[in-house]
The first five atom37 places (N, CA, C, CB, O) and aatype in JSON, in Angstrom:
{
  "aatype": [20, 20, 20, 20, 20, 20, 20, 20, 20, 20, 20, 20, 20, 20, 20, 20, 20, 20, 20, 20, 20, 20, 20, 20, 20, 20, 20, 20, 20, 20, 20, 20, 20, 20, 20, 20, 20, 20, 20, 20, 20, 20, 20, 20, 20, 20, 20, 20, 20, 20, 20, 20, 20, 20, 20, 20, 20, 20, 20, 20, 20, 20, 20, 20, 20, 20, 20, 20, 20, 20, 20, 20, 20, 20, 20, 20, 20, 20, 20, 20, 20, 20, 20, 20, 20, 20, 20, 20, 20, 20, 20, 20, 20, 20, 20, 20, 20, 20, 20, 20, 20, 20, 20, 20, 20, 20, 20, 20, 20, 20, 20, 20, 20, 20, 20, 20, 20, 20, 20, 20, 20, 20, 20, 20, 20, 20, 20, 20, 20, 20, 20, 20, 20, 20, 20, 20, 20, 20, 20, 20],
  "atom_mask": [
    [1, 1, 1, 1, 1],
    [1, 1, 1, 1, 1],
    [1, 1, 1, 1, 1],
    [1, 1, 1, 1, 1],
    [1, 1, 1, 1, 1],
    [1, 1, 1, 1, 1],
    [1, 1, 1, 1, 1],
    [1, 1, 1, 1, 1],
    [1, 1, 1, 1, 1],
    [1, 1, 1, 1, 1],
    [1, 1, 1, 1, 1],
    [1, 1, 1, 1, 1],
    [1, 1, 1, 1, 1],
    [1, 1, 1, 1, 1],
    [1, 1, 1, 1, 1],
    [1, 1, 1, 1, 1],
    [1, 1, 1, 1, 1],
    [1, 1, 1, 1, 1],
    [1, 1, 1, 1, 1],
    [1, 1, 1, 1, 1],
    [1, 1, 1, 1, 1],
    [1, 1, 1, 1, 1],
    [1, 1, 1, 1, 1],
    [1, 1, 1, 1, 1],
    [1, 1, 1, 1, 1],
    [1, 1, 1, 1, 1],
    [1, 1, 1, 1, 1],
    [1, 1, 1, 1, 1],
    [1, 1, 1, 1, 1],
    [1, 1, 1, 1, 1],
    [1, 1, 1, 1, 1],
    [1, 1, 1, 1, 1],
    [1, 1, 1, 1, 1],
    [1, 1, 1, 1, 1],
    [1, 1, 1, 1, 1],
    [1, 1, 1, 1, 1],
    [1, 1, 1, 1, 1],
    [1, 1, 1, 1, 1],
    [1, 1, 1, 1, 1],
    [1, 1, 1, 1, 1],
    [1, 1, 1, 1, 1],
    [1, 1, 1, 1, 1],
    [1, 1, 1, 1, 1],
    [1, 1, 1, 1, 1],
    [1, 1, 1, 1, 1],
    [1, 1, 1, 1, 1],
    [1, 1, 1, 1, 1],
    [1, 1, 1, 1, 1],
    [1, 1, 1, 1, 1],
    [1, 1, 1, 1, 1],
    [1, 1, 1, 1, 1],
    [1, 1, 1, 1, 1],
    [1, 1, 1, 1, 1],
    [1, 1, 1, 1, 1],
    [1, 1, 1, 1, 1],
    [1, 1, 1, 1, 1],
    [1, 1, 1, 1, 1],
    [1, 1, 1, 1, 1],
    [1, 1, 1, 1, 1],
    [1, 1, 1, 1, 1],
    [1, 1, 1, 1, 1],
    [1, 1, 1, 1, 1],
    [1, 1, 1, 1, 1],
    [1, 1, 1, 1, 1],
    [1, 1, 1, 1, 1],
    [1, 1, 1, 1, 1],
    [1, 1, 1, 1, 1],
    [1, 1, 1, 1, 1],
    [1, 1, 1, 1, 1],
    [1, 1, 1, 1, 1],
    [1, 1, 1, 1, 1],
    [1, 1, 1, 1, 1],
    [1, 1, 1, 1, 1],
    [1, 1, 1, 1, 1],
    [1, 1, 1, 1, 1],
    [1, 1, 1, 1, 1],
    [1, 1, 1, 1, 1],
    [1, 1, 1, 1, 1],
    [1, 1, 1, 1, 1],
    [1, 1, 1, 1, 1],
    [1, 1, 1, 1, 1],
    [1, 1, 1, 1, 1],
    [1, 1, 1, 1, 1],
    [1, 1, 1, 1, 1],
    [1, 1, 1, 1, 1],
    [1, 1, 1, 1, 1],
    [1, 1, 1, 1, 1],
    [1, 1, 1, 1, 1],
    [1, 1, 1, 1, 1],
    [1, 1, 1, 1, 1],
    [1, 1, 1, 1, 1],
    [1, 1, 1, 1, 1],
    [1, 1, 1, 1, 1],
    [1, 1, 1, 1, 1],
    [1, 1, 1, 1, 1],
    [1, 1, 1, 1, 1],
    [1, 1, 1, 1, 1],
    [1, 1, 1, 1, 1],
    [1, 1, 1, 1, 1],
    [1, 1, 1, 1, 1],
    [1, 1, 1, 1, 1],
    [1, 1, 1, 1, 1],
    [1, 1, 1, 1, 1],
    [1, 1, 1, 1, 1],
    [1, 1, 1, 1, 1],
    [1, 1, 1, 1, 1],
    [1, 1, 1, 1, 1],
    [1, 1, 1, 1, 1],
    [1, 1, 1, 1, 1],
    [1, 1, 1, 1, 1],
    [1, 1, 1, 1, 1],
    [1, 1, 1, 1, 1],
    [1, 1, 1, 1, 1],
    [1, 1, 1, 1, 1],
    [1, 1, 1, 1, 1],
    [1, 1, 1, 1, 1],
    [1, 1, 1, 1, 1],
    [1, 1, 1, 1, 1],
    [1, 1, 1, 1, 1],
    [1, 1, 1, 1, 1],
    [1, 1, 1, 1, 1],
    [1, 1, 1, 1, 1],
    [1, 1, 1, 1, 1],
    [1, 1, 1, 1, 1],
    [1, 1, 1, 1, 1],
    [1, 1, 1, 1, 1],
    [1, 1, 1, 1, 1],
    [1, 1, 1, 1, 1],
    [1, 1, 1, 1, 1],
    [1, 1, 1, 1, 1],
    [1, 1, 1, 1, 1],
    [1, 1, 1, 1, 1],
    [1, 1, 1, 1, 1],
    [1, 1, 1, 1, 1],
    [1, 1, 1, 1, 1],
    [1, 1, 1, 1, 1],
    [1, 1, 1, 1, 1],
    [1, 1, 1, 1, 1],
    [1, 1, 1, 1, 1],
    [1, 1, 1, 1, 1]
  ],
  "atom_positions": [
    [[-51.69, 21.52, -17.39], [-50.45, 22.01, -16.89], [-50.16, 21.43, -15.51], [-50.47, 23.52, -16.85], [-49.02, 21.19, -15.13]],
    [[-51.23, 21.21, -14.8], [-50.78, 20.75, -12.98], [-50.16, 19.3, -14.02], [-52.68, 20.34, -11.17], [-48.95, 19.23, -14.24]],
    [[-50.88, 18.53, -14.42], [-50.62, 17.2, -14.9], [-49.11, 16.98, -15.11], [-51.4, 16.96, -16.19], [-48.35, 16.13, -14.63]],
    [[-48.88, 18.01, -16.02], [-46.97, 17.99, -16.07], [-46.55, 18.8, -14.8], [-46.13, 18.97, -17.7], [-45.32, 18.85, -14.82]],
    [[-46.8, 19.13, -14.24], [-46.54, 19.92, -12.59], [-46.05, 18.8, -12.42], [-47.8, 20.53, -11.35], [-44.84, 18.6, -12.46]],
    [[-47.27, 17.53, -12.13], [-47.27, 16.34, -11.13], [-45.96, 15.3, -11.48], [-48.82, 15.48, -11.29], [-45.16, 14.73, -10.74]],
    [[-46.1, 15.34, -12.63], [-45.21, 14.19, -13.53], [-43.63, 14.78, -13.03], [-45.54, 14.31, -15.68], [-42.75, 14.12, -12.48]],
    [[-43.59, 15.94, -13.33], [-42.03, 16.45, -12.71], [-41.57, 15.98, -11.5], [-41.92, 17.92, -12.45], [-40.49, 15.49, -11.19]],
    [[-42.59, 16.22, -10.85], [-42.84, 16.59, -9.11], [-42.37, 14.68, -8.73], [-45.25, 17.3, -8.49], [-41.64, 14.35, -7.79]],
    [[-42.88, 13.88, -9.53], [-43.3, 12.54, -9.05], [-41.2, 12.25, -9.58], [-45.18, 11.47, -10.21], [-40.23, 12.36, -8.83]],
    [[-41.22, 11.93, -10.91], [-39.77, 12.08, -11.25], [-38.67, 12.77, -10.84], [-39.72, 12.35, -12.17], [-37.59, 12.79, -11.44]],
    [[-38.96, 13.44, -9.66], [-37.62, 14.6, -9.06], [-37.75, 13.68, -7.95], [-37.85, 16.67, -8.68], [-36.61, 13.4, -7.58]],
    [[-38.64, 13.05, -7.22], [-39.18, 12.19, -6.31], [-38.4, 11.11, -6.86], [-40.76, 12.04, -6.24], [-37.3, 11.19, -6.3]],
    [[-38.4, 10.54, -7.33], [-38.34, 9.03, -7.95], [-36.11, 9.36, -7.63], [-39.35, 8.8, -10.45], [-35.3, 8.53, -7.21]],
    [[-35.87, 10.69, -8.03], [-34.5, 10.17, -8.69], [-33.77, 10.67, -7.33], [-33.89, 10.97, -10.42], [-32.66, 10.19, -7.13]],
    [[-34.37, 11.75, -6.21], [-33.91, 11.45, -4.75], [-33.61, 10.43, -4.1], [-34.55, 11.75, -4.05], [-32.67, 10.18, -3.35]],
    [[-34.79, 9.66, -4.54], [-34.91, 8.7, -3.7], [-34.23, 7.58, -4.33], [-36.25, 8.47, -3.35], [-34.19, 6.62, -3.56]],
    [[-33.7, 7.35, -5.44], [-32.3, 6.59, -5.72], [-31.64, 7.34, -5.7], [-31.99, 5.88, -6.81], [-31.06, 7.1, -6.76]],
    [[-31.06, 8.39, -5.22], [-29.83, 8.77, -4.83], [-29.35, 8.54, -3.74], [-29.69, 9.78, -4.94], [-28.15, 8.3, -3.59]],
    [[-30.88, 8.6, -2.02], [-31.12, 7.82, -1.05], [-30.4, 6.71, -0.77], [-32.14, 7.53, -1.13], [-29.69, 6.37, 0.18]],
    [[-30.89, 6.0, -2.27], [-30.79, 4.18, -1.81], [-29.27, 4.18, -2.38], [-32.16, 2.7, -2.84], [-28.85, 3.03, -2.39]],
    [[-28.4, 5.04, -2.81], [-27.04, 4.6, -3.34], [-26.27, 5.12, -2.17], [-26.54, 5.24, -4.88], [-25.19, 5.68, -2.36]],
    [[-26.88, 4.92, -0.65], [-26.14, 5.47, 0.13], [-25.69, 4.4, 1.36], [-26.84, 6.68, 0.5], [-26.72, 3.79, 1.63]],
    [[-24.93, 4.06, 1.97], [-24.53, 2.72, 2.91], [-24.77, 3.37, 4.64], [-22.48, 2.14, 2.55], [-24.73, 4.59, 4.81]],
    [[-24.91, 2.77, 5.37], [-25.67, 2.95, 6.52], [-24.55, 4.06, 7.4], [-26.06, 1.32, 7.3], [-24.73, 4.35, 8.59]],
    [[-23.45, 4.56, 6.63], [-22.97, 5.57, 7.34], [-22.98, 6.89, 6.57], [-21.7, 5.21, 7.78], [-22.41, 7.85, 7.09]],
    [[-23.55, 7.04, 5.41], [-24.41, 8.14, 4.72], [-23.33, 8.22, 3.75], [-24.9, 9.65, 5.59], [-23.58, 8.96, 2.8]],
    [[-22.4, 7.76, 3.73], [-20.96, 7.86, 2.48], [-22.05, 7.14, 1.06], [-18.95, 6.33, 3.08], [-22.88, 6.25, 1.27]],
    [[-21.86, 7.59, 0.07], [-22.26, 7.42, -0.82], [-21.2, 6.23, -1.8], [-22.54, 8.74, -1.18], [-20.0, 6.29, -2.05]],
    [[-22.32, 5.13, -2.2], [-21.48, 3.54, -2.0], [-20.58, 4.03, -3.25], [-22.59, 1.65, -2.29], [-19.42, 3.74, -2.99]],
    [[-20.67, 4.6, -4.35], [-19.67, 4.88, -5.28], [-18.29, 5.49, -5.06], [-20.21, 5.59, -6.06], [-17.27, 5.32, -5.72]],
    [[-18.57, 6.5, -3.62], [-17.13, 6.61, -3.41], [-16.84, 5.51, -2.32], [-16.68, 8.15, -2.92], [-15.64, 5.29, -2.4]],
    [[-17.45, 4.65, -1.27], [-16.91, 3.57, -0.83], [-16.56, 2.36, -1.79], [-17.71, 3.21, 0.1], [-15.77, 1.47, -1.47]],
    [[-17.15, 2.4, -2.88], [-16.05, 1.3, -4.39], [-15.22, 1.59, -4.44], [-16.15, 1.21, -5.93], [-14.49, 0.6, -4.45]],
    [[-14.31, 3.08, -4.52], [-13.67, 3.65, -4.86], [-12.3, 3.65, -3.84], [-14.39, 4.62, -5.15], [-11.29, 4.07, -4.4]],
    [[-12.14, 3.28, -2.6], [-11.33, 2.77, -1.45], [-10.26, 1.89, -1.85], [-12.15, 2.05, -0.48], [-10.56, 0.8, -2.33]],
    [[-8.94, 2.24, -1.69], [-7.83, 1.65, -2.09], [-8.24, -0.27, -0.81], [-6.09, 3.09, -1.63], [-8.57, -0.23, 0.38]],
    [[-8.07, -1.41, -1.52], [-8.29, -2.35, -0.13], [-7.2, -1.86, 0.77], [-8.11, -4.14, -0.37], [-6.37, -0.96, 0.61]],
    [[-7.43, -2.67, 1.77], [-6.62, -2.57, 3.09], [-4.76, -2.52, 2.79], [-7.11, -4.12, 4.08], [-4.25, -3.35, 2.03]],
    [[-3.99, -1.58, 3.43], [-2.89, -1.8, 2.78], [-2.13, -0.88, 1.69], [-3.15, -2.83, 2.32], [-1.02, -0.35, 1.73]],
    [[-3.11, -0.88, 0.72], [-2.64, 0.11, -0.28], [-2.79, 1.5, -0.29], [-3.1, -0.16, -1.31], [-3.83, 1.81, 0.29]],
    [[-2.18, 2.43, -0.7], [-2.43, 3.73, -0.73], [-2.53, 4.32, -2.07], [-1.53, 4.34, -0.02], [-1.77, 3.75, -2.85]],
    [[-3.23, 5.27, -2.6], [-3.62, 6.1, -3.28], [-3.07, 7.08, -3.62], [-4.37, 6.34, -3.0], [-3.3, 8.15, -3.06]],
    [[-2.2, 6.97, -4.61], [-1.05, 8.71, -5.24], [0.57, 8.1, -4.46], [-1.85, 11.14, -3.98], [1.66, 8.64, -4.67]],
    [[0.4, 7.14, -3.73], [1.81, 6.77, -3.78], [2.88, 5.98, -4.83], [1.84, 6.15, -2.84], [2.61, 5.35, -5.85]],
    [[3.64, 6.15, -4.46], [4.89, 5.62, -5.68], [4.47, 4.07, -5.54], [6.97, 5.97, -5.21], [3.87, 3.68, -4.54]],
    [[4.81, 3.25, -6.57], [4.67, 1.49, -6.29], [6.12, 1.46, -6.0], [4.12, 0.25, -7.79], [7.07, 2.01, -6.56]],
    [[6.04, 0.45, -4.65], [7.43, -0.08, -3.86], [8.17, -0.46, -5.22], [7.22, -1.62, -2.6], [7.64, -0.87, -6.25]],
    [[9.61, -0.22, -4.95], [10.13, -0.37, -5.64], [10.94, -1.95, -6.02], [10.59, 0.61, -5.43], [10.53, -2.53, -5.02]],
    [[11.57, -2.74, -6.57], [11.63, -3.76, -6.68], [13.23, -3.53, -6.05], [11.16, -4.33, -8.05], [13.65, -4.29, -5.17]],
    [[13.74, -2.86, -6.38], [15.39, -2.81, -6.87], [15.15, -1.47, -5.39], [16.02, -2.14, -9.25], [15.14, -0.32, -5.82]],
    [[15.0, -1.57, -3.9], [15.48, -0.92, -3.2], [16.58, 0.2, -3.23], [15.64, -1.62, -2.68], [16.49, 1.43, -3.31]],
    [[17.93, -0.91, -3.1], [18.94, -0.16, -2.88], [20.1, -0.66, -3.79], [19.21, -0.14, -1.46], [19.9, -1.38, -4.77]],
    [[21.32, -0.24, -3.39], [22.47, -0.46, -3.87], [23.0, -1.97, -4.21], [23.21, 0.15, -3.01], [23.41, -2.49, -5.25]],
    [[22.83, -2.4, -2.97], [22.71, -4.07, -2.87], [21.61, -4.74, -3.37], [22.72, -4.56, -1.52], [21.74, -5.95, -3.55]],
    [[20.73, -4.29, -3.59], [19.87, -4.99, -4.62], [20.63, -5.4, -5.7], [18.79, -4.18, -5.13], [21.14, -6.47, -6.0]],
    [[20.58, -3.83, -6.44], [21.2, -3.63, -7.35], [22.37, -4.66, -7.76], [21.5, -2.49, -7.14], [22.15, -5.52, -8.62]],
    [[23.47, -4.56, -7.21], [24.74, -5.46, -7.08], [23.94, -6.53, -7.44], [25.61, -5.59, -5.6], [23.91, -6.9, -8.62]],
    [[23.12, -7.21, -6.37], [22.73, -8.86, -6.51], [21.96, -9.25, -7.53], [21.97, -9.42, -5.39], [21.74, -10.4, -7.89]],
    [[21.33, -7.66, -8.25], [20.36, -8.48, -9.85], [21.74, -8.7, -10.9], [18.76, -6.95, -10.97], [21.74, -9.41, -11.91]],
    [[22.6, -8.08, -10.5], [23.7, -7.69, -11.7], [24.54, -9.03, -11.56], [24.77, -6.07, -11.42], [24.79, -9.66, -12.58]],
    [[25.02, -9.53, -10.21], [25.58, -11.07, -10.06], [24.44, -12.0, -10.8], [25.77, -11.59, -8.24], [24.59, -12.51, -11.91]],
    [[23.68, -12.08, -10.26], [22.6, -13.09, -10.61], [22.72, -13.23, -12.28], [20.97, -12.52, -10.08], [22.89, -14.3, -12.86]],
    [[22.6, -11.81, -12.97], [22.33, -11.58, -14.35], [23.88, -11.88, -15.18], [21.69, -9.92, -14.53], [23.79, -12.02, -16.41]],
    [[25.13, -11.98, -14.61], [26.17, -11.94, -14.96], [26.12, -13.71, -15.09], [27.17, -11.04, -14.02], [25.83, -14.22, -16.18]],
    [[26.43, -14.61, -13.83], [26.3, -15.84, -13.86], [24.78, -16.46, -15.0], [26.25, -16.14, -12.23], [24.88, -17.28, -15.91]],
    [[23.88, -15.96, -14.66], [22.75, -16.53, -16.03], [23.47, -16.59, -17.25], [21.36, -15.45, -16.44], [23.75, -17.58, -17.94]],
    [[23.73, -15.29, -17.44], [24.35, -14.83, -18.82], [25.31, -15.37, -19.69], [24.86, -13.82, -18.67], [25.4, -15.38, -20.92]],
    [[26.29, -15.98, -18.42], [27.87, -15.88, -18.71], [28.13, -15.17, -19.48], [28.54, -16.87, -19.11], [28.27, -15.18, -20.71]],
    [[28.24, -14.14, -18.29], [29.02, -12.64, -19.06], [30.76, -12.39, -19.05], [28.41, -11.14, -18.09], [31.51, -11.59, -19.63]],
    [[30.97, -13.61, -18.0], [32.55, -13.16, -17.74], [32.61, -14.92, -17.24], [33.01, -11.5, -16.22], [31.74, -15.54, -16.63]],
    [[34.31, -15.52, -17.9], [34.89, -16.26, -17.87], [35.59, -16.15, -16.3], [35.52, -16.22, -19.04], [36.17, -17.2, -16.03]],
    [[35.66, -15.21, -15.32], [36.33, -14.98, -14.16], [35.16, -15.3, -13.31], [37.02, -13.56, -13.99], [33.99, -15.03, -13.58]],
    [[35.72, -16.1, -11.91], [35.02, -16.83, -11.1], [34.43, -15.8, -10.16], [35.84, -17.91, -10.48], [35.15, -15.04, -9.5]],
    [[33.31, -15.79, -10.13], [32.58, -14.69, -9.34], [33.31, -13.96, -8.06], [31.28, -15.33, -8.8], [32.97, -12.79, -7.85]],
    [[34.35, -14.57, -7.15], [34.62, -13.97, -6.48], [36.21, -13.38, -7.03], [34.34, -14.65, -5.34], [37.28, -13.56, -6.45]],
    [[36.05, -12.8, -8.05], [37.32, -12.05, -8.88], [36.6, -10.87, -9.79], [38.25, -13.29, -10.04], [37.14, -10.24, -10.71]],
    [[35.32, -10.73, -9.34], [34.41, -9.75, -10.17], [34.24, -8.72, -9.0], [32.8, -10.47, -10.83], [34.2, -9.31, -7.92]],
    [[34.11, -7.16, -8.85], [34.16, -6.36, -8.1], [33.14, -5.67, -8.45], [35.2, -5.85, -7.98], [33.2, -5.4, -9.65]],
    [[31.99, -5.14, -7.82], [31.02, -3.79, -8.17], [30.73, -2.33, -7.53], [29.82, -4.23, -8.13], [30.18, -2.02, -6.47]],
    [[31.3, -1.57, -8.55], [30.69, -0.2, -7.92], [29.19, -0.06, -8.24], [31.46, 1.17, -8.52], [28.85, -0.09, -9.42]],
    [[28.22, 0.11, -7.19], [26.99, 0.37, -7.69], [27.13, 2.28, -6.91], [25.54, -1.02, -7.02], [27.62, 2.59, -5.83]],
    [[26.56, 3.08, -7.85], [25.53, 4.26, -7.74], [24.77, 4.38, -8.71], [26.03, 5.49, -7.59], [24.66, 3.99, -9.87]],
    [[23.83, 5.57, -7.33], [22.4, 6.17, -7.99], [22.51, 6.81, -9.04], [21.65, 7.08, -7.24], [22.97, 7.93, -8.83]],
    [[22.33, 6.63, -9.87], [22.14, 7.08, -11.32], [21.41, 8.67, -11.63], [21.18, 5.89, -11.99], [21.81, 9.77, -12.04]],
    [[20.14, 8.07, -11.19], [18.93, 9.06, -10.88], [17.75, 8.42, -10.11], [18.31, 9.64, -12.26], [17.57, 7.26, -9.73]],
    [[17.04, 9.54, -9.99], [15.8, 8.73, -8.87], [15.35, 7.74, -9.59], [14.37, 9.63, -8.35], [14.31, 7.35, -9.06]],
    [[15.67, 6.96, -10.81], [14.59, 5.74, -10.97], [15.26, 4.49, -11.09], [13.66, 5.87, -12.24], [14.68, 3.48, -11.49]],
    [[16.91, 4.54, -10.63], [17.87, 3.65, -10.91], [18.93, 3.44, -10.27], [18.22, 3.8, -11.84], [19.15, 4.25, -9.37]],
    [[19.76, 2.52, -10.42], [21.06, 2.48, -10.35], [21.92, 2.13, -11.16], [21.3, 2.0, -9.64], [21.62, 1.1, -11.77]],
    [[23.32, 2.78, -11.55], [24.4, 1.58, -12.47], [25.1, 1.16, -11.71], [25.39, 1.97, -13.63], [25.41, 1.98, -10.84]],
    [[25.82, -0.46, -11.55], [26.88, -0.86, -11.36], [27.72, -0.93, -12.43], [26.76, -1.8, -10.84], [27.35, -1.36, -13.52]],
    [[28.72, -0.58, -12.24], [30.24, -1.42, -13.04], [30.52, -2.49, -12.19], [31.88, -0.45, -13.14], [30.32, -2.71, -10.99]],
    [[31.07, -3.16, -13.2], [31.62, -4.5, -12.83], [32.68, -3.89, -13.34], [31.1, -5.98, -13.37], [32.67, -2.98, -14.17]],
    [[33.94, -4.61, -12.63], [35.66, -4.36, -12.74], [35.91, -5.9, -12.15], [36.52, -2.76, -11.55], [35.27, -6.72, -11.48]],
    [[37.58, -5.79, -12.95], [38.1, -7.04, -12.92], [38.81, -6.95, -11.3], [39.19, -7.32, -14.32], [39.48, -6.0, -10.9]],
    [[38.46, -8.31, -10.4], [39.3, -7.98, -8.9], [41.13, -8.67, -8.86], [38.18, -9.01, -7.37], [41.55, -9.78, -8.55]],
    [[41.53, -7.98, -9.12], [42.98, -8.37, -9.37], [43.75, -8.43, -7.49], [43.82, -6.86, -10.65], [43.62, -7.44, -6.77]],
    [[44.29, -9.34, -7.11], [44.5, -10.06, -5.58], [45.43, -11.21, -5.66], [43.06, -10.69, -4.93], [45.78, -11.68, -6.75]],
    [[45.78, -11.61, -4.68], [46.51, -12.81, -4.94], [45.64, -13.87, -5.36], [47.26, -13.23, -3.79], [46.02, -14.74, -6.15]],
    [[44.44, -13.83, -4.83], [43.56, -14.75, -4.98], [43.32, -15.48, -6.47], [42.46, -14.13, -4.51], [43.2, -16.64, -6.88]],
    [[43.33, -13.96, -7.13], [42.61, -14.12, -9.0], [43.69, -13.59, -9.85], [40.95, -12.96, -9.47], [43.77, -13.73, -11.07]],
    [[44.48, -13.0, -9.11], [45.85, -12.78, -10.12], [45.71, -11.42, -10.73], [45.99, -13.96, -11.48], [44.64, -10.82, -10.76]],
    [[47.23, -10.83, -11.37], [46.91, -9.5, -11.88], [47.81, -8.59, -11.36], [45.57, -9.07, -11.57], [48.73, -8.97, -10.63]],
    [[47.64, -7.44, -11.67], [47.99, -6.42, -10.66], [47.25, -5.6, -9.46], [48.36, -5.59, -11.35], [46.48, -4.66, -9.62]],
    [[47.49, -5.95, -8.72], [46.43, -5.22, -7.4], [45.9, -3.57, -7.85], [47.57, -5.01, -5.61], [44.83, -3.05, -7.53]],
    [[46.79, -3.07, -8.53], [46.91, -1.14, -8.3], [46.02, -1.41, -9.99], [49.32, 0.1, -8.24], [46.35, -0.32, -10.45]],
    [[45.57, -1.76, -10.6], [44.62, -1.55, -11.41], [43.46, -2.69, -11.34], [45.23, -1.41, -12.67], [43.68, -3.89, -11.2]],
    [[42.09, -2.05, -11.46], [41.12, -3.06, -11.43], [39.81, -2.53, -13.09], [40.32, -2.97, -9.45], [38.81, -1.81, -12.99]],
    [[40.39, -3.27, -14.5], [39.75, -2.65, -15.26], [38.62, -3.16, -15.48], [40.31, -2.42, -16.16], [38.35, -4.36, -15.34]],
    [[37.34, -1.64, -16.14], [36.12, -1.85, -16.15], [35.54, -3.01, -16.96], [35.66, -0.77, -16.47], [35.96, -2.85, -18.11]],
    [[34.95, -3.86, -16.92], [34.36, -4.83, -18.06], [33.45, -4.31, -18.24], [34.07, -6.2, -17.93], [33.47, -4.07, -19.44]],
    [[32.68, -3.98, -17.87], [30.76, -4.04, -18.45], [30.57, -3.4, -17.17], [29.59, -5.92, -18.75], [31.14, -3.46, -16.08]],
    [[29.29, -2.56, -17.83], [28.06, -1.83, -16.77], [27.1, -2.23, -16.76], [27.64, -0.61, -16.88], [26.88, -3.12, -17.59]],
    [[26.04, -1.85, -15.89], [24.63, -2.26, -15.85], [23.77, -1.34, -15.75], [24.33, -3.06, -14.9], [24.47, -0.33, -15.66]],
    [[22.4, -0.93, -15.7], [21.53, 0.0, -15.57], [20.58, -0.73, -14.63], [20.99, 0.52, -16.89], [20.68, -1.94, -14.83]],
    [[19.82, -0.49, -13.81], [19.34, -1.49, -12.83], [17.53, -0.3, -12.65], [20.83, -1.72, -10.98], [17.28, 0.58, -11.82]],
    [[16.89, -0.7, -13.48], [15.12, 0.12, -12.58], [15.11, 0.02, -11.37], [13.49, -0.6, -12.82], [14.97, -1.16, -11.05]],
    [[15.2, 0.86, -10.3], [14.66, 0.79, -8.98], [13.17, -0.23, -9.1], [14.38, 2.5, -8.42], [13.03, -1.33, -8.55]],
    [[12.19, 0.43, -9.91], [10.44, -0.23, -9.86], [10.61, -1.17, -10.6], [9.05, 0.65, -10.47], [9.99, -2.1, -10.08]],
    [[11.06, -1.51, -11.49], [11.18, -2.23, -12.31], [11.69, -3.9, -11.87], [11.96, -1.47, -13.1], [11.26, -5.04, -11.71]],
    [[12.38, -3.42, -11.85], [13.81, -4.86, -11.84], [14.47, -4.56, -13.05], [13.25, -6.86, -11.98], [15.6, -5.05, -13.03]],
    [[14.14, -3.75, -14.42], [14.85, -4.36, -15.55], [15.98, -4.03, -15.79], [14.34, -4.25, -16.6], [16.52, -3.24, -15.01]],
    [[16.61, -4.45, -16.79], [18.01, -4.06, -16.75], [18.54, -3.92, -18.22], [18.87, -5.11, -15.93], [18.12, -4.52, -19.22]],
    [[19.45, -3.1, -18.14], [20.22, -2.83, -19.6], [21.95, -3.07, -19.09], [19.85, -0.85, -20.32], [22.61, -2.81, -18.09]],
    [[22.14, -3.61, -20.22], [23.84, -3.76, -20.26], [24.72, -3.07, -21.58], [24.2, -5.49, -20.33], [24.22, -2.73, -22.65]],
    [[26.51, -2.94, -21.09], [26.64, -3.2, -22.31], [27.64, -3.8, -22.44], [26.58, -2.32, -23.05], [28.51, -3.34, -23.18]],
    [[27.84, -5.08, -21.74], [28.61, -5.81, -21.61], [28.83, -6.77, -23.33], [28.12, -6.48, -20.29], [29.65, -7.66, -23.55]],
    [[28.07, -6.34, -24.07], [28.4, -7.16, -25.68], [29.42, -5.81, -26.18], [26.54, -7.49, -27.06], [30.34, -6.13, -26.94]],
    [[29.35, -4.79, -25.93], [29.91, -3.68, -26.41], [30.69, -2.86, -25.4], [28.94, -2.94, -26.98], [30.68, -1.73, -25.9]],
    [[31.46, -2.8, -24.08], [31.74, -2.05, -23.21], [32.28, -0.97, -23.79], [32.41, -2.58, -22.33], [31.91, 0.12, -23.34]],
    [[33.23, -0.98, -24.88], [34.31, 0.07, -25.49], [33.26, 1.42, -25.9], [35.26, -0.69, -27.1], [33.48, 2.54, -25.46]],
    [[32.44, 1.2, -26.54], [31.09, 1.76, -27.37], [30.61, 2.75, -26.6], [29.86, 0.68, -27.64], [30.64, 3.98, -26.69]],
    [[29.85, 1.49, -25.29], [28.72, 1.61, -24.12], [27.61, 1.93, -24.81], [28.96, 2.72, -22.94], [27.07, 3.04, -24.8]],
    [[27.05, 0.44, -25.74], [25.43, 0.97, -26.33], [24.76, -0.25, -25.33], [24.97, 0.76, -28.56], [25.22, -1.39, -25.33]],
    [[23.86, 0.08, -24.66], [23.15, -0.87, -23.44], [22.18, -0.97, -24.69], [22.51, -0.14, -21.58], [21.83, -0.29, -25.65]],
    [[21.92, -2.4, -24.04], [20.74, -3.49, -24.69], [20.06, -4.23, -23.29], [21.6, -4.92, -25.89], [20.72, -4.41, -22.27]],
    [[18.73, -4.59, -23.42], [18.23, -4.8, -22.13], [18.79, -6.75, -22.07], [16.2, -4.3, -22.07], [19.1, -7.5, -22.99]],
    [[18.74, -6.91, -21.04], [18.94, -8.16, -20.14], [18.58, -8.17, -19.16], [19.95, -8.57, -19.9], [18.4, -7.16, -18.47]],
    [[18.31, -9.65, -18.73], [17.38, -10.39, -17.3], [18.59, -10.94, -16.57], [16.06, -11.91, -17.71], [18.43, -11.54, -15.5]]
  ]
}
């Protein structure tokens, strides 16, 4: 019986003393120093978002309009309302800019196409193939 006494005694020994050695010279135990966001990052925060603000927004929707050729009217005859949607987005409308510039009637400016814009994301939905409808399909 001491014999298994000893054997315990030696193995309770043995597994202190790697618990000891899993420790870094300021007594933090190295599994939670692995565990340290690197320099910079934080832990339980939101990921920055791609799509900031309003003007983001606007400028993925130009960018995505000219890629696209979504509209036959020369970019500076295209107008955008962007708002917040909800906390994870924005929509712009695009409307037609009627001026002397692009022609029309000044006192109406009608909707063409919307956008859906991810704040985190970047991605985007339209429904500029369907505006009348409004069934959004995603686009870059």
């Amino acid at each position: 019986m001491s014999s298994s006494f000893v054997k315990l005694f030696a193995l309770a020994l043995l597994v202190a003393s790697g618990v000891a050695c899993s420790r870094d010279e300021s007594g933090k135990d190295a599994d939670a120093a692995a565990n340290v966001p690197p320099s910079g990052s934080s832990v339980g925060q939101p990921p920055k978002p791609v799509v900031p603000d309003e003007n983001a927004a606007v400028q993925r929707v130009e960018a995505s309009i000219a890629k696209n050729k979504l509209s036959a009217l020369k970019p500076e005859c295209l107008s955008y309302i962007p708002y917040a949607s909800d906390a994870q987005g924005f929509i712009v409308d695009v409307h037609e800019l009627h001026n002397e510039a692009c022609g029309g009637d000044p006192s109406v400016a009608p909707r063409l196409f919307s956008f859906n814009v991810d704040k985190v994301s970047g991605r985007m939905t339209t429904d500029a193939s369907d505006p009348a409808e409004g069934l959004f399909h995603a686009i870059d």
